[in-house]
DOTORNU-115111 format. One record per residue (C-alpha): x, y, z. Coordinates in pm, whole numbers, plus 50000, padded with zeros to 5 digits. Example, Ala and Ser with C-alpha at 12.3 -4.5 7.8 and 13.67 -1.06 7.14 Angstrom:
BEGIN
c1  c2  c3
51230  49550  50780
51367  49894  50714
***
This chain:
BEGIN
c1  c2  c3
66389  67381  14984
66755  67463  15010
67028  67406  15327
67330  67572  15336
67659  67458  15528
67914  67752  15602
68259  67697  15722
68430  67960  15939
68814  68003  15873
68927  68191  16228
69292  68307  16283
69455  68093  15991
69702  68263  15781
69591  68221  15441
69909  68295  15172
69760  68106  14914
69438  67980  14755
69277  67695  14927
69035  67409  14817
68812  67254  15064
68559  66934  15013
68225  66985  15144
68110  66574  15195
67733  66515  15159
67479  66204  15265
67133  66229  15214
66916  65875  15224
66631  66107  15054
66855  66195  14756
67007  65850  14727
67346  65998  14837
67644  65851  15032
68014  66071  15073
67934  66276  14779
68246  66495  14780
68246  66888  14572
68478  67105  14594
68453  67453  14720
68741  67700  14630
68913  67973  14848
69020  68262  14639
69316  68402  14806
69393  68734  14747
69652  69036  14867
69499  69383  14929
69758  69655  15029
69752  70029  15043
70062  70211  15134
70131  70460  15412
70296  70759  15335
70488  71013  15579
70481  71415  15382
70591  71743  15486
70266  71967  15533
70059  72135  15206
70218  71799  15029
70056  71644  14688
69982  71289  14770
70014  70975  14571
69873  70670  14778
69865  70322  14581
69599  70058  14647
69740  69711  14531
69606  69389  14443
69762  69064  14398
69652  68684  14294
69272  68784  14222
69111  68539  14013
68836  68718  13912
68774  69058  13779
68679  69311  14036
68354  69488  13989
68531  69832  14102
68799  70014  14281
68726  70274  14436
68810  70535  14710
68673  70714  14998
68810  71014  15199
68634  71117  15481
68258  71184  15331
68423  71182  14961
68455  70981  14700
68683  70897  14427
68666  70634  14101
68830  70646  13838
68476  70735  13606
68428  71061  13792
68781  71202  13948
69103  71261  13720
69249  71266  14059
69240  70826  14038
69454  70649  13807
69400  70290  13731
69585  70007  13617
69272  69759  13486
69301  69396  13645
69537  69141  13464
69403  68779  13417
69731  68648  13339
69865  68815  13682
69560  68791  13843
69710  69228  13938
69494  69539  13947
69568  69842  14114
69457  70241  14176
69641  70537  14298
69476  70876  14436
69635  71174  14425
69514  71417  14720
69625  71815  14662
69766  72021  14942
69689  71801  15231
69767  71978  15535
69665  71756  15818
69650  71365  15886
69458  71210  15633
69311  70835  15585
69233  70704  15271
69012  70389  15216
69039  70186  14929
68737  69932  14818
68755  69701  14625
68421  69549  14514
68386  69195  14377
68017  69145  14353
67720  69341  14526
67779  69099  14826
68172  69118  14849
68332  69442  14919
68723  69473  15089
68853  69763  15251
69173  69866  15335
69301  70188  15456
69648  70358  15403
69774  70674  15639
69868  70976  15531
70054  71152  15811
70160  71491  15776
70464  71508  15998
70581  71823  16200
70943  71964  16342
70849  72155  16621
71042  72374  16816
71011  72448  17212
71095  72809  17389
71325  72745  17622
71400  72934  17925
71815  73011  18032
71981  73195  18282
72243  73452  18155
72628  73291  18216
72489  72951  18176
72524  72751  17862
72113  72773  17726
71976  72435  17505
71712  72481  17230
71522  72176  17142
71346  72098  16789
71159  71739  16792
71072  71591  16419
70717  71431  16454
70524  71174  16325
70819  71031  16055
70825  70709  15973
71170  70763  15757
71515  70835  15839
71715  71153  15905
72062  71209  15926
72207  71496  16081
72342  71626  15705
71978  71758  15662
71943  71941  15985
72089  72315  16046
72001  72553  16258
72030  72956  16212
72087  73295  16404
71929  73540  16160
72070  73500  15854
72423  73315  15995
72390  72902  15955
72551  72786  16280
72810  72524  16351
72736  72180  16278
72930  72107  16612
72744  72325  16804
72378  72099  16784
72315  71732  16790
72095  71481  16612
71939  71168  16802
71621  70981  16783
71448  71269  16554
71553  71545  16769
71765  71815  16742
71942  72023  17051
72119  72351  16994
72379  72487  17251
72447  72791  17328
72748  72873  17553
72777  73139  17803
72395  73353  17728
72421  73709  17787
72128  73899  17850
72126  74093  17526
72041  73762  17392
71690  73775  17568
71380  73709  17326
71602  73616  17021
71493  73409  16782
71661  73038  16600
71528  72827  16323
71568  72453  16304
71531  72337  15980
71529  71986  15807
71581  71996  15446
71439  71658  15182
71453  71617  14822
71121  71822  14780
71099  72038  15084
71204  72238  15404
71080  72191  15702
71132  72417  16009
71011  72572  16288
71113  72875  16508
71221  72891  16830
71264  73165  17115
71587  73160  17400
71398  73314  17708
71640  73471  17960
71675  73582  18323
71917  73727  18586
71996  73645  18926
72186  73905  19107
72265  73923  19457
72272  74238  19656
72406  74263  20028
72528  74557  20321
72765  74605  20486
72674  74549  20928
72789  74571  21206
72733  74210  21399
72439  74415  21628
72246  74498  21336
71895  74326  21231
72017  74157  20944
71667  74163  20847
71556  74242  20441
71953  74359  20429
72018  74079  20193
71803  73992  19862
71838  73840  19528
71653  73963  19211
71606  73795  18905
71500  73970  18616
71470  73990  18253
71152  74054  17981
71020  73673  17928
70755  73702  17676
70489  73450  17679
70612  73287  18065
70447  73568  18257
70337  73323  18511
70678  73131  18543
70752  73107  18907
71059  73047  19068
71158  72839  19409
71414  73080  19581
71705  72915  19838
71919  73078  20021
72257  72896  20089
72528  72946  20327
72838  72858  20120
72717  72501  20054
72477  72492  20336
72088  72557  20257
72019  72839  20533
71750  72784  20771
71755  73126  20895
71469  73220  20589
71188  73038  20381
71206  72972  20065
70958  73179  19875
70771  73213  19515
70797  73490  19339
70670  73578  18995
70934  73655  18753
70850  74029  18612
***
């Protein structure tokens, strides 16, 4: 009958290939130290991760390095799909180099419009099979409605997501209609844009800006609304016996599309002084 000795490797980098001595003594077989040698086939099995602006064609590599042994297969899986290079034109293959001890497979994936992972396999014998996955994530610049009040300066913000590149500010720009704004007038830090707008009026209201970030093979951008209101005081004119009461208000208005249930906290002051003579109060913006 046979025995079988198996040595677990836990938690030791590996970089290279390895040979161990397995050391048996058997007073049945007539045997005393005899040493063999078992071999550890090192190997590197890397798949890259690619960053693409959305409805992208995608090129993701699977790459082997320092196999000593042909590979039965490479293949691919997508979700429930599969892809070799026998039944997809969509896989190209480089067939495994003994001298190099190299193979590798890329799969191109058409008009990918969401995050995507791809799994390569690579199969060395109907017992040995590696896996490796590579992300494909289909980044976004989104914009956020902002809401201003008119004679204040109003910021719009645009937020580039899930990048793993770099940006500089030379391929932002934002737009009024058809007029490219100032470069000065919007800043670029940590994959965010913010646009300033000085002194809103309230003809301005429900106006649109695009934030755009332009790369070698694409545009990306995303449109953004400046939501605006108006606060307006209104007061009579008393005598000091009067009841004061209702004779002062303050309105706010302005058409806010899509923030019908924005509230507002209302103070009354007394030049610097919060007033205690009323309660603050929520009122729904109409």
């Amino acid at each position: 009958h046979a025995q079988q000795s198996v040595l677990t490797l836990k938690d030791i980098p590996l970089v290279s290939d390895k040979t161990y001595y397995c050391v048996i003594s058997s007073d049945e077989w007539n045997l005393m130290n005899k040493s063999y040698d078992v071999p550890l086939d090192v190997f590197n099995l890397e798949v890259s991760s690619v960053s693409v602006t959305p409805s992208s064609d995608v090129n993701i590599t699977c790459n082997v390095t320092s196999l000593n042994s042909k590979p039965q297969s490479v293949t691919w899986a997508v979700g429930n799909n599969t892809y070799t290079k026998d039944n997809n034109t969509m896989v190209k293959q480089v067939n495994y180099n003994k001298d190099t001890g190299t193979v590798s497979s890329t799969l191109k994936l058409i008009n990918v419009t969401k995050d995507t992972q791809a799994v390569c396999k690579l199969k060395l014998s109907s017992e040995k099979t590696f896996k490796k996955t590579g992300n494909i994530d289909v980044f976004e610049f989104k914009g956020e409605d902002r809401l201003g009040v008119v004679g204040d300066n109003a910021s719009l913000t645009c937020t580039l997501l899930k990048y793993n590149g770099q940006v500089d500010k030379s391929q932002v720009s934002w737009h009024y209609g058809d007029k490219k704004l100032n470069d000065s007038d919007y800043t670029w830090l940590d994959n965010k844009t913010i646009l300033t707008i000085e002194n809103v009026s309230l003809s301005e209201n429900n106006e649109t800006y695009t934030c755009s970030i332009n790369f070698d093979d694409a545009e990306v951008q995303d449109k953004v609304k400046l939501h605006l209101t108006d606060v307006k005081g209104y007061g009579d004119i008393v005598t000091s016996s009067d009841d004061t009461t209702e004779q002062t208000r303050c309105e706010i208005s302005g058409s806010i599309e899509g923030l019908q249930d924005f509230k507002a906290t209302v103070y009354w002051y007394k030049k610097k002084e919060k007033s205690t003579d009323c309660d603050s109060a929520l009122i729904p913006l109409l």
